[in-house]
mmCIF file as gemmi writes it, N, C-alpha and C atoms, coordinates in Angstrom:
data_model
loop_
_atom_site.group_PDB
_atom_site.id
_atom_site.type_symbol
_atom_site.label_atom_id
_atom_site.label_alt_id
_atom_site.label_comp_id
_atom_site.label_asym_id
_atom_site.label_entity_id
_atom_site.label_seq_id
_atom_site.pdbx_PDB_ins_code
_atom_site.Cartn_x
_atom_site.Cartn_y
_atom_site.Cartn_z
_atom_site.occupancy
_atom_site.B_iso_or_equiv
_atom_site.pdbx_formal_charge
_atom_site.auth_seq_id
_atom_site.auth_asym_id
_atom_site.pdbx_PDB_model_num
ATOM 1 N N . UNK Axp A 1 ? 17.571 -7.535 -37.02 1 0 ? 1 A 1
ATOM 2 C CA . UNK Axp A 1 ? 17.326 -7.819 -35.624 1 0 ? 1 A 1
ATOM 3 C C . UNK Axp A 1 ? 16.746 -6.568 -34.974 1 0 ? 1 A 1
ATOM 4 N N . UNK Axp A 2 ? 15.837 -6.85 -34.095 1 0 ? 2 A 1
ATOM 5 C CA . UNK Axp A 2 ? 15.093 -5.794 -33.87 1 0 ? 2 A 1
ATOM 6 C C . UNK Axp A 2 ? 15.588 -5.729 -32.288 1 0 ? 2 A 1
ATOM 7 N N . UNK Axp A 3 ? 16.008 -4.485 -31.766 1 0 ? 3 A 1
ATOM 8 C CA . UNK Axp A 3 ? 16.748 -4.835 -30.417 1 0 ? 3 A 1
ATOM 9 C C . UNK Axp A 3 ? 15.994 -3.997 -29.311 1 0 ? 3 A 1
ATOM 10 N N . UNK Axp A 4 ? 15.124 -2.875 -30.161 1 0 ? 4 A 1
ATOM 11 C CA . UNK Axp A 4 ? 14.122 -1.948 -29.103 1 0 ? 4 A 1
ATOM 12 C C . UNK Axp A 4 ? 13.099 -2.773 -28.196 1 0 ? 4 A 1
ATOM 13 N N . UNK Axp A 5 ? 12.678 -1.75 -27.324 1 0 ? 5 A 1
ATOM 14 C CA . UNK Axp A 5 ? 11.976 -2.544 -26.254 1 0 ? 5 A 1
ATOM 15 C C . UNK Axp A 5 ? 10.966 -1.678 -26.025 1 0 ? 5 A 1
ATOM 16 N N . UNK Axp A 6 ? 9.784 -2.003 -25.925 1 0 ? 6 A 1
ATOM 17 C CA . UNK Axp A 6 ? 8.796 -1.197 -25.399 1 0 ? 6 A 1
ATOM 18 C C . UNK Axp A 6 ? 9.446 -0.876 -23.652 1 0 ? 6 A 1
ATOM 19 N N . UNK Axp A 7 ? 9.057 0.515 -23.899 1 0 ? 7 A 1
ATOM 20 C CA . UNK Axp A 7 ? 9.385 1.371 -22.415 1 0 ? 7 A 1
ATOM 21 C C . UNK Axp A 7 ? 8.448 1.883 -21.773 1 0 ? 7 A 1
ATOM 22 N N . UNK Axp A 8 ? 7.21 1.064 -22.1 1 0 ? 8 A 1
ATOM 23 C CA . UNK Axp A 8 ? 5.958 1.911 -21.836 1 0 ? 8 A 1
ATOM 24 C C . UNK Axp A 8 ? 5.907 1.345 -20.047 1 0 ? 8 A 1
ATOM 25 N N . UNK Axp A 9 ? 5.766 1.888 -19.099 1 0 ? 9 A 1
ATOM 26 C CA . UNK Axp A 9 ? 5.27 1.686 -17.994 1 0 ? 9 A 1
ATOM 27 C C . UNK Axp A 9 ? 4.001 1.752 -17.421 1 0 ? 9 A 1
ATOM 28 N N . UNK Axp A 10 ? 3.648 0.267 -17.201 1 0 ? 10 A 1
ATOM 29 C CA . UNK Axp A 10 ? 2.085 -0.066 -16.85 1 0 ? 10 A 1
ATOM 30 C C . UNK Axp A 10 ? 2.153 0.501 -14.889 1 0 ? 10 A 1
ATOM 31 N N . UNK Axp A 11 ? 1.648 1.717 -14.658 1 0 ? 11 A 1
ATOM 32 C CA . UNK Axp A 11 ? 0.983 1.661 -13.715 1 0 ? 11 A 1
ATOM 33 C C . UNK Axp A 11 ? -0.046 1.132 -12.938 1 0 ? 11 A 1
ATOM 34 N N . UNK Axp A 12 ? 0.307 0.505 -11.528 1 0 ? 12 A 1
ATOM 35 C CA . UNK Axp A 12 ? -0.058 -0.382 -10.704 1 0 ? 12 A 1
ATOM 36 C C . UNK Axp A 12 ? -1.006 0.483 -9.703 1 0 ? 12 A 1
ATOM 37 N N . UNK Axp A 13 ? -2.003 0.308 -10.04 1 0 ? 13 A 1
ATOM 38 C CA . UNK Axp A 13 ? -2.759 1.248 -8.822 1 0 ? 13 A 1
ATOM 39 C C . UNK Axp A 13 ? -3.165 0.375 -7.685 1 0 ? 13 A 1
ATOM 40 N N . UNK Axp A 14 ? -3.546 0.955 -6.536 1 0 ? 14 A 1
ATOM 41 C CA . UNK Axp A 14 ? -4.712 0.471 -4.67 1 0 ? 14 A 1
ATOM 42 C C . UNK Axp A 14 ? -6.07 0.573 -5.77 1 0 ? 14 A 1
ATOM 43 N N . UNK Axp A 15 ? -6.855 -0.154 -5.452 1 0 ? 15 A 1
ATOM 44 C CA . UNK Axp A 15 ? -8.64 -0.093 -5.958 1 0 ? 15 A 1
ATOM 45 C C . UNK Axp A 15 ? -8.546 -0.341 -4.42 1 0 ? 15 A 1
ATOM 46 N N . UNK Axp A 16 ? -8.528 -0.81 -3.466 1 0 ? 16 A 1
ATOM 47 C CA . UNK Axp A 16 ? -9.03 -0.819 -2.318 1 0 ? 16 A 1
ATOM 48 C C . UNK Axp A 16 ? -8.216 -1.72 -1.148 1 0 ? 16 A 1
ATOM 49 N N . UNK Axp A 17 ? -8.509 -1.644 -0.099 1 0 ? 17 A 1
ATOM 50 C CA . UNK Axp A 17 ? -7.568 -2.053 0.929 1 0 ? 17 A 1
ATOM 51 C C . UNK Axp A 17 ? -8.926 -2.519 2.239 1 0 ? 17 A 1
ATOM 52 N N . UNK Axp A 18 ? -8.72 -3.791 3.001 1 0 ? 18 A 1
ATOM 53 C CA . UNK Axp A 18 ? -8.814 -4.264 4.137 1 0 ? 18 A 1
ATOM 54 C C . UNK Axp A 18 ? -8.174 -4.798 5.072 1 0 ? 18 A 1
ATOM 55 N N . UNK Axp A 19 ? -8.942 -5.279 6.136 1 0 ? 19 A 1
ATOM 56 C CA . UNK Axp A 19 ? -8.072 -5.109 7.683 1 0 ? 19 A 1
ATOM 57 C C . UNK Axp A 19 ? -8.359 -7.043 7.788 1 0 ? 19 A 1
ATOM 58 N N . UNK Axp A 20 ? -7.925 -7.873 7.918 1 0 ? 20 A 1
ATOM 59 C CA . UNK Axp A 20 ? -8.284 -9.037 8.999 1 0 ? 20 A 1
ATOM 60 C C . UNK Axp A 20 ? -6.938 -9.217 9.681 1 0 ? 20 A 1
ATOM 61 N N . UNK Axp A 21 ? -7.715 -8.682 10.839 1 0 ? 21 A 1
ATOM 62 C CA . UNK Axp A 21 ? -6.999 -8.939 12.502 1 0 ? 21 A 1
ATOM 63 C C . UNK Axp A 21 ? -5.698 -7.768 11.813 1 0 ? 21 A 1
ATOM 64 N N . UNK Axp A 22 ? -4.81 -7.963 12.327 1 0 ? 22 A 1
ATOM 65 C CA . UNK Axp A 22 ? -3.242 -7.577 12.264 1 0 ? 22 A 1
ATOM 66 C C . UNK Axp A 22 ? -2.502 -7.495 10.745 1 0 ? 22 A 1
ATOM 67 N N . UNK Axp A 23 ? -3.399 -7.862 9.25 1 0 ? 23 A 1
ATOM 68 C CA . UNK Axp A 23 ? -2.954 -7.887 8.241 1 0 ? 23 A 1
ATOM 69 C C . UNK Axp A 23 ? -3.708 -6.891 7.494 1 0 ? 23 A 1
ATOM 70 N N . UNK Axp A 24 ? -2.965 -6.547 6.768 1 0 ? 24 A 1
ATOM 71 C CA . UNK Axp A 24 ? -3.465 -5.378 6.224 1 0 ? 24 A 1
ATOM 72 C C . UNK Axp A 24 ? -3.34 -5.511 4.612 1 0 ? 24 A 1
ATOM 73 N N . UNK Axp A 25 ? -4.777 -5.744 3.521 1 0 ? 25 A 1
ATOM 74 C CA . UNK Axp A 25 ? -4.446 -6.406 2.404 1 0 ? 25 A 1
ATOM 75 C C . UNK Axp A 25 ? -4.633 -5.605 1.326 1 0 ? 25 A 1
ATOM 76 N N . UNK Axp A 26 ? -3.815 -5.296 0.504 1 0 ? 26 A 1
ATOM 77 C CA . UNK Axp A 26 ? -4.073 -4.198 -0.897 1 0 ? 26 A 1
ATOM 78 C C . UNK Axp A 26 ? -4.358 -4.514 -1.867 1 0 ? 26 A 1
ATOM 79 N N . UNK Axp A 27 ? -6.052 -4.747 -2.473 1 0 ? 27 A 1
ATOM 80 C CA . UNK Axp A 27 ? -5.922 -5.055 -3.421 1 0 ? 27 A 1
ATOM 81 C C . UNK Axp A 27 ? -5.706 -4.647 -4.926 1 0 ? 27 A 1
ATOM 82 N N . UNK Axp A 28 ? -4.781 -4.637 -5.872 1 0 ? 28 A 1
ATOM 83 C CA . UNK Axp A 28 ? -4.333 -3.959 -6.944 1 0 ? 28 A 1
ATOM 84 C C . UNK Axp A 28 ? -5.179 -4.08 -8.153 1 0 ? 28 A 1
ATOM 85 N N . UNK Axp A 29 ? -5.373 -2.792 -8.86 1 0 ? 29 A 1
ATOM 86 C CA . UNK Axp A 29 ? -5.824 -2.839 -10.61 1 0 ? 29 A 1
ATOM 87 C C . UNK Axp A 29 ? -5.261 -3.861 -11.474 1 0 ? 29 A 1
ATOM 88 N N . UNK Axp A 30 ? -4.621 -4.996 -11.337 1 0 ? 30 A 1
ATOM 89 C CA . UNK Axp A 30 ? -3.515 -5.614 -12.113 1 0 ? 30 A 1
ATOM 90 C C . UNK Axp A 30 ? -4.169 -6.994 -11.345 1 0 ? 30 A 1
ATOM 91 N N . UNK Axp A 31 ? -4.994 -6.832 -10.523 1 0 ? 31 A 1
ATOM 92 C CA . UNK Axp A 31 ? -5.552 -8.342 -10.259 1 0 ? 31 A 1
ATOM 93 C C . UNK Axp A 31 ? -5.025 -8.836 -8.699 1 0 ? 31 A 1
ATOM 94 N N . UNK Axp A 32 ? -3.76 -8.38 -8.713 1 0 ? 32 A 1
ATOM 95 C CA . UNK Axp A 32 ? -3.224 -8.785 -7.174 1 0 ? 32 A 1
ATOM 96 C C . UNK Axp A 32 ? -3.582 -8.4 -5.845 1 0 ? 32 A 1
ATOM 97 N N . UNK Axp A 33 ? -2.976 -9.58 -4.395 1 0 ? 33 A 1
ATOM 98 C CA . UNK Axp A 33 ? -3.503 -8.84 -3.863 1 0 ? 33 A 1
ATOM 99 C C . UNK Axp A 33 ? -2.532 -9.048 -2.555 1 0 ? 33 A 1
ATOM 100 N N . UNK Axp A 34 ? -1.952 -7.931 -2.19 1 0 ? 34 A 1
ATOM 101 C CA . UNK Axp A 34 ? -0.503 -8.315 -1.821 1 0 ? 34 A 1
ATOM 102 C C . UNK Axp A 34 ? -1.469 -7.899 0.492 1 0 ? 34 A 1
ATOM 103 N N . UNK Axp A 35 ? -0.81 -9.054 0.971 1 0 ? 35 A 1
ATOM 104 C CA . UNK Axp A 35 ? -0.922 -8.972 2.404 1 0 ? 35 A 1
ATOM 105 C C . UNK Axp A 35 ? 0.695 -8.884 3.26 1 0 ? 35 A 1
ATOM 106 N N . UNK Axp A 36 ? -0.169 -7.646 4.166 1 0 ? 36 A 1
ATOM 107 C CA . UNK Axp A 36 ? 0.999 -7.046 4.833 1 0 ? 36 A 1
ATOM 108 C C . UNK Axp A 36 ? 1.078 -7.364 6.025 1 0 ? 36 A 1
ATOM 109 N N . UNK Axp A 37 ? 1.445 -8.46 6.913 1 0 ? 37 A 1
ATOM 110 C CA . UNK Axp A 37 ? 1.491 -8.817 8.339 1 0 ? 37 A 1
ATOM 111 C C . UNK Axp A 37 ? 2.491 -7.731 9.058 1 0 ? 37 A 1
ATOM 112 N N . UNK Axp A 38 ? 1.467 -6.623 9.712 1 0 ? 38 A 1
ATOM 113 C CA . UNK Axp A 38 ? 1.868 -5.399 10.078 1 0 ? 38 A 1
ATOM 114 C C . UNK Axp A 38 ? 2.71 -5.948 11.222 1 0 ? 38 A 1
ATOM 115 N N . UNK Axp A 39 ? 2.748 -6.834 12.239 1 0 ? 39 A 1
ATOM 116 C CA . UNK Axp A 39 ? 3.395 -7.222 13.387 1 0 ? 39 A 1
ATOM 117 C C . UNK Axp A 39 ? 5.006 -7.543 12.847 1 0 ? 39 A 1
ATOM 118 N N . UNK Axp A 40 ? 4.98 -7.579 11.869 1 0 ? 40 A 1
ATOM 119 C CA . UNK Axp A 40 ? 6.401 -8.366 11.546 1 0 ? 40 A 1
ATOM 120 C C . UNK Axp A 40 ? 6.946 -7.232 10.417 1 0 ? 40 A 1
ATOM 121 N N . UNK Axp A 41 ? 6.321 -6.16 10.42 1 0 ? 41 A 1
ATOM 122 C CA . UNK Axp A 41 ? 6.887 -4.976 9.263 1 0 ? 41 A 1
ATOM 123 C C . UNK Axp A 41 ? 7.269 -3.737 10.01 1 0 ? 41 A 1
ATOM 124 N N . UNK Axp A 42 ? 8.955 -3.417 10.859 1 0 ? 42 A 1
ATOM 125 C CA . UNK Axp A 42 ? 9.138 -2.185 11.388 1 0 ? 42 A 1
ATOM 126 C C . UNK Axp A 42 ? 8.314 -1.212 11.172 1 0 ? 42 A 1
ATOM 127 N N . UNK Axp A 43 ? 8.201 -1.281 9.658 1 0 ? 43 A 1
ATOM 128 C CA . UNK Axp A 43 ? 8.783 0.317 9.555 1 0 ? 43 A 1
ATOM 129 C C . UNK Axp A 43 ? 6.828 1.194 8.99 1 0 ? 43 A 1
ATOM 130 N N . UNK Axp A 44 ? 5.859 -0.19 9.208 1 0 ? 44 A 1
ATOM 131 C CA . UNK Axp A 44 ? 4.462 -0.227 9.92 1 0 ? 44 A 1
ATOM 132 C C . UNK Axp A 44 ? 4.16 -0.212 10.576 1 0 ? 44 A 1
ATOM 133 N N . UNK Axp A 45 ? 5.36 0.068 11.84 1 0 ? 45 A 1
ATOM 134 C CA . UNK Axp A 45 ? 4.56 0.07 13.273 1 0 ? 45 A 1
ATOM 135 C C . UNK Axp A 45 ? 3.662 0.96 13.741 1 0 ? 45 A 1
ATOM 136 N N . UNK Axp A 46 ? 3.494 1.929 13.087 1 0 ? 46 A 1
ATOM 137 C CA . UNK Axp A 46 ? 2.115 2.912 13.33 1 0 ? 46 A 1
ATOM 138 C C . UNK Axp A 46 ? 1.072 2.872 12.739 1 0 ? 46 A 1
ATOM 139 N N . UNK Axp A 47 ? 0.759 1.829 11.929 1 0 ? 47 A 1
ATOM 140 C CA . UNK Axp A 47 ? -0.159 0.91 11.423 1 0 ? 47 A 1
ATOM 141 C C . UNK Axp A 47 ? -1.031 -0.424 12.2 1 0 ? 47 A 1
ATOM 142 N N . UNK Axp A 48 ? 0.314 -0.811 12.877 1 0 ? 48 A 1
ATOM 143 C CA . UNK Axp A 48 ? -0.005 -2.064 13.812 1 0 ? 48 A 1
ATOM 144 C C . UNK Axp A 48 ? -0.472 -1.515 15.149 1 0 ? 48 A 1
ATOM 145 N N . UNK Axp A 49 ? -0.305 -0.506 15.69 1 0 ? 49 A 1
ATOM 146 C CA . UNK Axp A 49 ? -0.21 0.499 17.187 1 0 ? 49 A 1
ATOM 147 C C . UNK Axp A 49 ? -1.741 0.838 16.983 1 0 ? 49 A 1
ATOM 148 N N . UNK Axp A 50 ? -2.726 0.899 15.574 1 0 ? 50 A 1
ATOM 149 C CA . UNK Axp A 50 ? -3.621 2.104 15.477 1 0 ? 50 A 1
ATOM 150 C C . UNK Axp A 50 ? -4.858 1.585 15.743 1 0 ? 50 A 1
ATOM 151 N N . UNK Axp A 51 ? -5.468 1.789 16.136 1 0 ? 51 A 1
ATOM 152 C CA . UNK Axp A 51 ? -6.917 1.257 16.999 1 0 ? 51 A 1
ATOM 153 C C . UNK Axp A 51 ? -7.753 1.048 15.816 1 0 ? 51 A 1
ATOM 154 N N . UNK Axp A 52 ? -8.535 0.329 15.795 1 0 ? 52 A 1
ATOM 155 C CA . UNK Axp A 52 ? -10.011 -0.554 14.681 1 0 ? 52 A 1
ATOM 156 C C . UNK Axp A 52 ? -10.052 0.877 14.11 1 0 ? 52 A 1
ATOM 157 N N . UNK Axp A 53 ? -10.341 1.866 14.881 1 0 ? 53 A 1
ATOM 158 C CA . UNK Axp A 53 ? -11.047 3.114 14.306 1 0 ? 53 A 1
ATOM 159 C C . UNK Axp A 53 ? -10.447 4.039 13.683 1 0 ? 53 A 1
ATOM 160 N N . UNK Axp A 54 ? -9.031 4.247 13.857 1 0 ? 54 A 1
ATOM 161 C CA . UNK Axp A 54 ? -8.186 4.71 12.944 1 0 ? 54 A 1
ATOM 162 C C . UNK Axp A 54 ? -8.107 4.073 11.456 1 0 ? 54 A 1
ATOM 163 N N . UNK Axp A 55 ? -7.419 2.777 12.404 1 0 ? 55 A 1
ATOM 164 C CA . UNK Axp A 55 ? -7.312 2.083 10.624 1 0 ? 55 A 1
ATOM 165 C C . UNK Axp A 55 ? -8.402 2.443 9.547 1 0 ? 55 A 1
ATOM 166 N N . UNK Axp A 56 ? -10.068 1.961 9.701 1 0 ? 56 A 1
ATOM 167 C CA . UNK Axp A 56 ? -11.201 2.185 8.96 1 0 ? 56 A 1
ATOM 168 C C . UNK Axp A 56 ? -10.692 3.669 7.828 1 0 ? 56 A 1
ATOM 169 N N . UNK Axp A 57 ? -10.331 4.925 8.687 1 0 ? 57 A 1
ATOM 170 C CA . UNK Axp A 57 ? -10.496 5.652 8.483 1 0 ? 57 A 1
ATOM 171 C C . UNK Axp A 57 ? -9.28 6.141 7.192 1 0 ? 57 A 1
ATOM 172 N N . UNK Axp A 58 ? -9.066 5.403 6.054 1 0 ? 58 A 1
ATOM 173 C CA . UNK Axp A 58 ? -8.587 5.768 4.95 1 0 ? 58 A 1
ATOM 174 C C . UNK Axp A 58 ? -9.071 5.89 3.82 1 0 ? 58 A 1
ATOM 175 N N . UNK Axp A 59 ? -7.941 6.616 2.785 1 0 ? 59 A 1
ATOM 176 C CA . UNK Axp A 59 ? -8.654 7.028 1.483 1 0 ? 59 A 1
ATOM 177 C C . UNK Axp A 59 ? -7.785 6.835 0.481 1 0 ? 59 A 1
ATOM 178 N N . UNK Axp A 60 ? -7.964 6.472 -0.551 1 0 ? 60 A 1
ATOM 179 C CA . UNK Axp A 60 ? -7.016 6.33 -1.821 1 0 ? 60 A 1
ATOM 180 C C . UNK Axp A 60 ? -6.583 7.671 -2.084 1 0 ? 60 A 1
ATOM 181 N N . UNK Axp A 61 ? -5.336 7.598 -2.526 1 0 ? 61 A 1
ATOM 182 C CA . UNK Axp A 61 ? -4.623 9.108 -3.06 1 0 ? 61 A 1
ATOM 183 C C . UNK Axp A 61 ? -5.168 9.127 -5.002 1 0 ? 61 A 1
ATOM 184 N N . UNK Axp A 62 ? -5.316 9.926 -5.301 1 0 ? 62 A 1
ATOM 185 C CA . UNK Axp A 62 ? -5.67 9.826 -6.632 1 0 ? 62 A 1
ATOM 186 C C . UNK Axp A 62 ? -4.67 9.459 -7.655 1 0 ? 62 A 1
ATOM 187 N N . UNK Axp A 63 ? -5.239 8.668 -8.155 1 0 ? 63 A 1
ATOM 188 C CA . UNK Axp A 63 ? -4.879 7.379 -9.011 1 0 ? 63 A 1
ATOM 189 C C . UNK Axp A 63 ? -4.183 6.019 -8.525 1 0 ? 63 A 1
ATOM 190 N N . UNK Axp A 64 ? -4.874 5.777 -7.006 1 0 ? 64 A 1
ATOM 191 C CA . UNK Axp A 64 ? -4.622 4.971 -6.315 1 0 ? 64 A 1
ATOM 192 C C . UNK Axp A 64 ? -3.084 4.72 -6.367 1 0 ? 64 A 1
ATOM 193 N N . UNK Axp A 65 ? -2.092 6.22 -6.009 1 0 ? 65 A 1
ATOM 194 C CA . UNK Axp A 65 ? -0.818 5.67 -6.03 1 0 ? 65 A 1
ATOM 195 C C . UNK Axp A 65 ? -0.178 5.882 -4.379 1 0 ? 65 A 1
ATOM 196 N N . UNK Axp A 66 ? -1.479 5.624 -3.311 1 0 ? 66 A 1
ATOM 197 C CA . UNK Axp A 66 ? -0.892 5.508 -2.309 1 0 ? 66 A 1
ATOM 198 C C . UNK Axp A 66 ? -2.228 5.463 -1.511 1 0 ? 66 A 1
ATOM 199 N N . UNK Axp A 67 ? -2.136 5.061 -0.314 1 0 ? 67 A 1
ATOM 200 C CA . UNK Axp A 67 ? -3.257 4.651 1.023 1 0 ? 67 A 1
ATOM 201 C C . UNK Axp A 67 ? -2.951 5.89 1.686 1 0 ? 67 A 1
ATOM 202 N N . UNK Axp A 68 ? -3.968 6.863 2.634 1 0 ? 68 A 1
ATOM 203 C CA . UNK Axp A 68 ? -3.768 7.903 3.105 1 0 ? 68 A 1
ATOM 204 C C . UNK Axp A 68 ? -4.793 7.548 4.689 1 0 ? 68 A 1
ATOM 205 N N . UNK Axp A 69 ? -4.141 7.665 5.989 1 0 ? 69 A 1
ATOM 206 C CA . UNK Axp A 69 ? -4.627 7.739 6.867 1 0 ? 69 A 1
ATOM 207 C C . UNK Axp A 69 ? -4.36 8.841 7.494 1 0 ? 69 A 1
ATOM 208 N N . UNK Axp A 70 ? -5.961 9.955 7.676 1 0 ? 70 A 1
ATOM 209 C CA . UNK Axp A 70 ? -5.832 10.854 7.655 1 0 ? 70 A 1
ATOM 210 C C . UNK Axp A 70 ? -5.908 11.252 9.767 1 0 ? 70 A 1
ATOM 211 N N . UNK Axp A 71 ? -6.697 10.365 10.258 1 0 ? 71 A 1
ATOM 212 C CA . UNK Axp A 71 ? -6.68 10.374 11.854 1 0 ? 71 A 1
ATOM 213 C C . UNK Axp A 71 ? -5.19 9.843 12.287 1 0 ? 71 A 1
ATOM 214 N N . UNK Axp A 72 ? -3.854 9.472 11.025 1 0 ? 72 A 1
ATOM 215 C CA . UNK Axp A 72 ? -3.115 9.162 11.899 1 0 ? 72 A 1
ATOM 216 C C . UNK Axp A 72 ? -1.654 10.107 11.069 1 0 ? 72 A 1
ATOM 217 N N . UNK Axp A 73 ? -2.27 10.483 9.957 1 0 ? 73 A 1
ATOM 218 C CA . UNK Axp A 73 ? -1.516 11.245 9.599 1 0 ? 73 A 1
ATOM 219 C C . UNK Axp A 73 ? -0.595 10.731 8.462 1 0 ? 73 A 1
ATOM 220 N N . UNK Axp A 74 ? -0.892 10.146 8.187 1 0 ? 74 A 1
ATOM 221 C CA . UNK Axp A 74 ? 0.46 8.792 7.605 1 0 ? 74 A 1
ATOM 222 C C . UNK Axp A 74 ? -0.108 7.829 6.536 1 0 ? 74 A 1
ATOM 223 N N . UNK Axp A 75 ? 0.825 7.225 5.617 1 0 ? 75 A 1
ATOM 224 C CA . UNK Axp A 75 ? -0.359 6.722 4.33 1 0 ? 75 A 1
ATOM 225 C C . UNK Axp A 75 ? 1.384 5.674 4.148 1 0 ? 75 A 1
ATOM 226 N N . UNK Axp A 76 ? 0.758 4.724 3.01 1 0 ? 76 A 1
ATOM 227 C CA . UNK Axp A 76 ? 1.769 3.965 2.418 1 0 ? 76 A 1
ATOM 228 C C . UNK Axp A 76 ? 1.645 4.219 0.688 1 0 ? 76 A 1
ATOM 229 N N . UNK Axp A 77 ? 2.756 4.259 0.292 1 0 ? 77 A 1
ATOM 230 C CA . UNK Axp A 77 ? 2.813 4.483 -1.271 1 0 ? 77 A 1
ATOM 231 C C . UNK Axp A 77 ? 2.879 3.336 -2.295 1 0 ? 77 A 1
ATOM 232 N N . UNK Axp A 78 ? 2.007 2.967 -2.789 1 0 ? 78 A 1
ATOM 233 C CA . UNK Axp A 78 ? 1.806 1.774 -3.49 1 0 ? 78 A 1
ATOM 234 C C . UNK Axp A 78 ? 3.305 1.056 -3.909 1 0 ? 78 A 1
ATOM 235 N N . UNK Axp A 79 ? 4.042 2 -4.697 1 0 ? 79 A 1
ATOM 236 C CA . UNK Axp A 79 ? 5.587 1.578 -5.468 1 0 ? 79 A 1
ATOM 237 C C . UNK Axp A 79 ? 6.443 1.286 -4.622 1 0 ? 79 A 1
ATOM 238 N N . UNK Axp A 80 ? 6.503 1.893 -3.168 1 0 ? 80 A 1
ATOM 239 C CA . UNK Axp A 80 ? 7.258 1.422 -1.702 1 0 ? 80 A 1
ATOM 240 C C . UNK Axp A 80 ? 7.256 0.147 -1.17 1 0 ? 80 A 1
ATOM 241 N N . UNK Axp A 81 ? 5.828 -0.327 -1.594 1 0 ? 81 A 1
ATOM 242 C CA . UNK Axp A 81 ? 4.92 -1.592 -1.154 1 0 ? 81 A 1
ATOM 243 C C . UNK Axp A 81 ? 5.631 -2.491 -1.891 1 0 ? 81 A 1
ATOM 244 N N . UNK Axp A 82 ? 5.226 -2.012 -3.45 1 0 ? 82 A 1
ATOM 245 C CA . UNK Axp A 82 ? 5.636 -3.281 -4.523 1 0 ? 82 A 1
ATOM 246 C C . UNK Axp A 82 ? 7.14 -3.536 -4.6 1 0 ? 82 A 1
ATOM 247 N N . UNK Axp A 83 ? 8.067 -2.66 -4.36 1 0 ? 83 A 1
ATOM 248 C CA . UNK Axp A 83 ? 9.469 -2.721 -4.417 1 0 ? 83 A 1
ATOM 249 C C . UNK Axp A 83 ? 10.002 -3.012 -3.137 1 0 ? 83 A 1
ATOM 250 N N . UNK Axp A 84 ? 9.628 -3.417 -2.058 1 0 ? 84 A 1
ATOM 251 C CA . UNK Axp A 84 ? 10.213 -3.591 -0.644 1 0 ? 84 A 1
ATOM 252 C C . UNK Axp A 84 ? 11.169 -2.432 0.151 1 0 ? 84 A 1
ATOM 253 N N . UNK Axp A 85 ? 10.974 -1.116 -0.39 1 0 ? 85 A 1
ATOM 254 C CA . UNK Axp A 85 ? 11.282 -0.073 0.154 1 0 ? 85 A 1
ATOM 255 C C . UNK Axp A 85 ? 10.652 0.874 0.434 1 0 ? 85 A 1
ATOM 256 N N . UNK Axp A 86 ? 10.738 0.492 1.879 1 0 ? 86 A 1
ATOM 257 C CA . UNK Axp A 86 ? 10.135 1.17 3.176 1 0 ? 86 A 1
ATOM 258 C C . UNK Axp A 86 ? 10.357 2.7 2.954 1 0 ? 86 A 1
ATOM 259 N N . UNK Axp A 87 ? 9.438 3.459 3.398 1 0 ? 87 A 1
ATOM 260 C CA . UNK Axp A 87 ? 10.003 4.811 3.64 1 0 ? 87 A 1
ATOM 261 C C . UNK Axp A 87 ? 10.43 4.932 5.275 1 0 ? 87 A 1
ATOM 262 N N . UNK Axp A 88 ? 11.497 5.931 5.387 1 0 ? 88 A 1
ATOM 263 C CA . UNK Axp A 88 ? 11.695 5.874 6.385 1 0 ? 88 A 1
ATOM 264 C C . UNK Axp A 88 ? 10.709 6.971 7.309 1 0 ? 88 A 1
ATOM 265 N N . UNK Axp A 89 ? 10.555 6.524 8.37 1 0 ? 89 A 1
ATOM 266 C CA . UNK Axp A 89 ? 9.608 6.911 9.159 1 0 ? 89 A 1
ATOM 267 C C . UNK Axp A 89 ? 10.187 7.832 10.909 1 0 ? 89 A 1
């Protein structure tokens, strides 16, 4: 009986992220594409607060393991996203 397990961990990267209206959508290396209805997510409220022209203004962290908004100072971390834990803010 063979009881080992592969332990290899497939990293989930951001390839890119958009805005429609109030949602904010990430789409992942793994095919997915997870939407964030910023109005109804606390602990995004400086996401939802940030004017057309802020938002635009992000960049992938290298190896897409997080969103970086640099006019607001503040970014989301991909693994925070996928696991439902918020950082606190």
């Amino acid at each position: 009986m063979n009881t080992s397990h592969d332990k290899t961990v497939q990293h989930v990267a951001a390839t890119r992220i958009y805005f429609d209206n109030d949602t904010l959508a990430i789409v992942l290396s793994d095919g997915r594409e997870l939407l964030l209805h910023l109005g109804q997510i606390n602990w995004l409220s400086w996401l939802y607060e940030a004017t057309p022209e802020q938002r635009v203004d992000w960049s992938l962290e290298p190896d897409g393991f997080a969103v970086y908004w640099k006019a607001l100072d503040d970014g989301i971390e991909i693994d925070h996203v996928l696991s439902l834990h918020p950082i606190d803010h």
